[in-house]
C-alpha positions in Angstrom: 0.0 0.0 0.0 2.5 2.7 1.0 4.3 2.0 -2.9 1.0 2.4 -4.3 0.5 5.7 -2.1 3.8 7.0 -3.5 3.2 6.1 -7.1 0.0 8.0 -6.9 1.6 11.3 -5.8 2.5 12.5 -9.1 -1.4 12.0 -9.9 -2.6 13.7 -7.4 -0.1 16.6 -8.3 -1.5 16.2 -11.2 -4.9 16.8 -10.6 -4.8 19.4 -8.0 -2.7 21.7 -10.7 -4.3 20.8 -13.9 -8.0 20.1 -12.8 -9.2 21.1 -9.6 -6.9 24.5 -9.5 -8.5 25.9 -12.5 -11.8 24.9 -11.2 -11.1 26.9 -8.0 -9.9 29.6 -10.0 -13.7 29.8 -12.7 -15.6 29.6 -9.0 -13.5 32.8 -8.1 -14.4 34.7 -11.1 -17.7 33.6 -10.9 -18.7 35.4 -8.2 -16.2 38.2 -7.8 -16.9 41.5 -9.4 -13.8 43.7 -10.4 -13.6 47.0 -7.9 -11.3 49.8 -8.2 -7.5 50.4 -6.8 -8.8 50.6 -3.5 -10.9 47.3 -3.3 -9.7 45.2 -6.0 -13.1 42.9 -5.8 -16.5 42.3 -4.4 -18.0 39.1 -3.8 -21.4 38.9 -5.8 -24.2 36.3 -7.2 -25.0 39.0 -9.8 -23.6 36.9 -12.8 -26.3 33.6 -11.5 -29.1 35.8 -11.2 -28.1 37.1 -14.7 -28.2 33.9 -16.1 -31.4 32.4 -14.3 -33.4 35.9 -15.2 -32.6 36.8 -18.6 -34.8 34.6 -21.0 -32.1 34.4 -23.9 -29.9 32.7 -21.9 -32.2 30.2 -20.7 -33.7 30.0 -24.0 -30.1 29.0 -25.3 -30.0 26.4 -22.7 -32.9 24.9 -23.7 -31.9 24.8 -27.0 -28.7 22.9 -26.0 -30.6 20.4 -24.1 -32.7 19.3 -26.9 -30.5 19.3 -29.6 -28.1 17.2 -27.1 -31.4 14.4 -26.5 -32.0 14.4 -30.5 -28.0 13.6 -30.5 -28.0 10.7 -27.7 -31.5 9.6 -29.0 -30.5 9.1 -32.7 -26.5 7.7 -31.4 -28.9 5.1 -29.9 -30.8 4.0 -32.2 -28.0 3.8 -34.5 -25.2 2.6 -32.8 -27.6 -0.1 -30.8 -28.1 -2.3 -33.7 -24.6 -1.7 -35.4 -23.0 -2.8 -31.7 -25.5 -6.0 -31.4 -24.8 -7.1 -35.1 -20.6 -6.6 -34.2 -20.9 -8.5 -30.9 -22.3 -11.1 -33.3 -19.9 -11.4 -35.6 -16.8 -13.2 -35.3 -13.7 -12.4 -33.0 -11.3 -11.5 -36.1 -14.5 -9.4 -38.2 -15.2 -8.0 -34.2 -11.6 -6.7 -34.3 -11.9 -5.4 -38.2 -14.9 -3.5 -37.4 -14.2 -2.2 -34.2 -10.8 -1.0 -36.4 -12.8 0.7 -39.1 -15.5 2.9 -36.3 -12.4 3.9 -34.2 -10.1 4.5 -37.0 -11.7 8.3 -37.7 -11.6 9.1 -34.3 -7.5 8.8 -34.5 -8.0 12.5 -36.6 -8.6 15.3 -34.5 -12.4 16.2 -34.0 -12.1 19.8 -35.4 -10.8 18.7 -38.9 -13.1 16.2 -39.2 -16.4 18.8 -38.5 -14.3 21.0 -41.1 -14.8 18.2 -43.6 -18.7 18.0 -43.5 -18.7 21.9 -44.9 -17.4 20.7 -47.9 -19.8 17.7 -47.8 -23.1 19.3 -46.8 -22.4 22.6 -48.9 -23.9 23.3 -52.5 -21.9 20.7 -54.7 -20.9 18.7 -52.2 -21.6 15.0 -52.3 -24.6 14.8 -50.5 -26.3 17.8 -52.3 -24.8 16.0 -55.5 -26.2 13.0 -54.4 -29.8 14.6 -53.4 -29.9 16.0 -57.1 -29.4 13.1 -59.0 -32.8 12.0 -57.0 -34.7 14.8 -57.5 -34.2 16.9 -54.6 -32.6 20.0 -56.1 -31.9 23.4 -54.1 -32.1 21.3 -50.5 -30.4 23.5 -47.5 -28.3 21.4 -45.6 -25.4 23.3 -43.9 -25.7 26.2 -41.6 -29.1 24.4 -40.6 -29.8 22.4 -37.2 -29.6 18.9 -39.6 -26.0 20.1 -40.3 -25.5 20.7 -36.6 -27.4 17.1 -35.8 -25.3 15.5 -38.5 -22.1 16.8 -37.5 -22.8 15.7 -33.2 -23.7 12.3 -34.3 -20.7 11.6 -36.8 -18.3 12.5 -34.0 -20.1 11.0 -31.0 -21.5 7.8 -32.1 -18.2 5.6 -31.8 -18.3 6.3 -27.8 -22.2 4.9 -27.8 -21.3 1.8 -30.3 -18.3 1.3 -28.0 -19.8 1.2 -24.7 -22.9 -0.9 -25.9 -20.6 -3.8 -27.4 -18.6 -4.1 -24.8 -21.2 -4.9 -22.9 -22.9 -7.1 -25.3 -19.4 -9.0 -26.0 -19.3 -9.6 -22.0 -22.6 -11.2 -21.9 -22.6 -15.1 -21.2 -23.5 -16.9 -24.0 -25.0 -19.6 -21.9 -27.7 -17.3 -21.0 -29.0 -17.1 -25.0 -28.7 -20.6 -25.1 -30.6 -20.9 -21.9 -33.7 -18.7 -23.0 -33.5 -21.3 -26.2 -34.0 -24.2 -24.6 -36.9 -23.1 -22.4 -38.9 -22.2 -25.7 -38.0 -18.3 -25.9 -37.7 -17.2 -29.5 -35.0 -14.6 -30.8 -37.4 -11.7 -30.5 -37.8 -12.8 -26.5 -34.2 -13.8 -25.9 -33.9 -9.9 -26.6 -36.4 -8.4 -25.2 -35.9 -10.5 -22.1 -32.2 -11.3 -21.8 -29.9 -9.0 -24.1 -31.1 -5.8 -23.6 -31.7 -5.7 -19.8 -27.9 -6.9 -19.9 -26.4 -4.3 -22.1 -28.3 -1.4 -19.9 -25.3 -0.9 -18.6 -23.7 -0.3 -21.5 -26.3 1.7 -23.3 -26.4 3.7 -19.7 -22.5 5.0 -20.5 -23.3 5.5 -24.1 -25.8 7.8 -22.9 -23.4 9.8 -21.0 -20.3 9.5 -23.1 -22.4 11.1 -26.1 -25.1 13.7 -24.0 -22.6 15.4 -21.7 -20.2 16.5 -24.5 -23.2 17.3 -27.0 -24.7 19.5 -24.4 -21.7 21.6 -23.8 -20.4 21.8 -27.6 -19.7 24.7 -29.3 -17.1 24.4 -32.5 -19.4 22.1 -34.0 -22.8 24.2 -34.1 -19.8 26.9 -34.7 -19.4 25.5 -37.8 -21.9 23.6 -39.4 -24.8 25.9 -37.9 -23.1 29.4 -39.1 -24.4 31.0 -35.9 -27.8 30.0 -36.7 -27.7 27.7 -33.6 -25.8 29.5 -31.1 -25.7 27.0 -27.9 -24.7 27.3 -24.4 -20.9 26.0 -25.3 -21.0 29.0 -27.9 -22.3 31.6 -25.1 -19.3 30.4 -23.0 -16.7 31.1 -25.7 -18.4 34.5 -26.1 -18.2 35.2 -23.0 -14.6 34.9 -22.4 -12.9 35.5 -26.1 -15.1 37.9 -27.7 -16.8 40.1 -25.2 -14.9 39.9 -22.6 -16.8 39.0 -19.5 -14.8 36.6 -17.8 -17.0 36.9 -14.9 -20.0 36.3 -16.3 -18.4 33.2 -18.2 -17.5 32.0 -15.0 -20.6 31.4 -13.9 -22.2 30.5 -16.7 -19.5 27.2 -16.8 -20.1 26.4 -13.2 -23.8 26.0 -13.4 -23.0 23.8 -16.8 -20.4 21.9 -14.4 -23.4 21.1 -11.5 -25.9 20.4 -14.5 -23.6 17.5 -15.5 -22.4 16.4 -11.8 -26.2 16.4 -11.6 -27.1 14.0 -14.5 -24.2 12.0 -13.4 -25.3 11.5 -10.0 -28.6 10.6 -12.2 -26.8 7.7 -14.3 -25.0 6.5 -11.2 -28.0 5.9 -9.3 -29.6 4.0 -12.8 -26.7 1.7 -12.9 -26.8 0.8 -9.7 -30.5 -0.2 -9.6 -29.8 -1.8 -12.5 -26.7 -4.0 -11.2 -28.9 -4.5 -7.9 -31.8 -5.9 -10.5 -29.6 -8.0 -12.0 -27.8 -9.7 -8.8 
């Protein structure tokens, strides 16, 4: 124990410099207001009330919210079926196709949202594509599709991940279990696979909502400023305007929002585990 306690020192040095220190220091500004030569601050809870009584704000926060469930909603009911059909498959194909959804992720996230402007814009190839159909003159970038399509592409590896890891940990003998008491496939999923992969699906959830909620170069890009979200408010706050302060706060309270749905997703995947024992 006392070499374990030593190896974790540089860790903990670690984490009291790089994450808890600058969270100290966004809680400061948050409720300081700058004073004079005199009295260089005043402790306040002006930039809160700001936030909870000005309707944009909260109107932007909604906004966020929604488009962050339409994100984790449609990661789900994509990535679901794709993880099932993988855990499925063969050990060597499993490998191969875990390969080819984690292989994009290996560029960074920011060149990769670049890419969709070329690909949503007039003469790209999914306008090219739409035309040769028939659908001529269809909008895609700069519009919340754009902004929807953009949040899935990059998040949906972390919800097929998490779901086929649990769904590759599941005992087979259970399936074969629910077979031989007379359960068809349709059953044997309703009653056996899903309820097992909750787990799973549980950390997809969070993996995928938590970063959609606070994004901001991605609506940045592909929504032109037409869908100007919470994580774009933030960056206004501190690069273009100015108001570090109000900033501040305005991170904190995203901060508790997603301790809070944490706490949330713990307390699911406990009852679940306590279901299951």
């Amino acid at each position: 124990m006392k070499k374990f306690s030593k190896l974790a020192y540089p860790y903990i040095i670690w984490a009291l410099l790089m994450l808890l220190l600058p969270m100290l220091l966004i809680g400061f500004y948050s409720i300081i207001r700058p004073g004079n030569d005199i009295v260089p601050f005043t402790m306040t809870l002006e930039y809160y009330k700001k936030f909870f009584t000005d309707k944009d704000f909260l109107l932007v926060l909604y906004r966020s919210i929604v488009i962050a469930v339409k994100t984790t909603i449609i990661c789900l009911l994509i990535g679901y079926p794709v993880a099932y059909f993988i855990s499925r498959c063969k050990e060597k194909i499993q490998n191969i196709l875990i390969l080819c959804i984690t292989l994009p992720t290996w560029i960074n996230m920011l060149v990769r949202t670049y890419a969709w402007i070329g690909i949503l814009s007039k003469g790209g190839l999914v306008s090219t594509i739409l035309a040769f159909f028939g659908f001529e003159d269809v909008e895609l970038l700069y519009t919340e599709t754009a902004v929807l399509i953009g949040m899935v592409y990059n998040f949906l590896p972390f919800m097929i991940l998490q779901i086929n890891t649990s769904l590759s940990k599941m005992d087979k003998s259970l399936l074969e279990a629910s077979s031989d008491l007379g359960a068809d496939k349709k059953q044997t999923f309703i009653r056996v696979v899903f309820p097992l992969s909750l787990p799973g699906v549980v950390s997809g959830i969070t993996l995928v909502f938590l970063p959609a909620v606070s994004s901001f170069f991605i609506p940045k890009l592909l929504g032109g400023g037409e869908f100007f979200l919470i994580g774009n408010v933030i960056e206004n706050q501190f690069i273009t305007v100015g108001e570090w302060n109000f900033g501040s706060a305005i991170a904190i309270i995203m901060a508790f929002l997603m301790m809070f749905l944490m706490m949330l997703v713990r307390k699911l995947e406990n009852r679940t585990a306590q279901k299951e024992d």
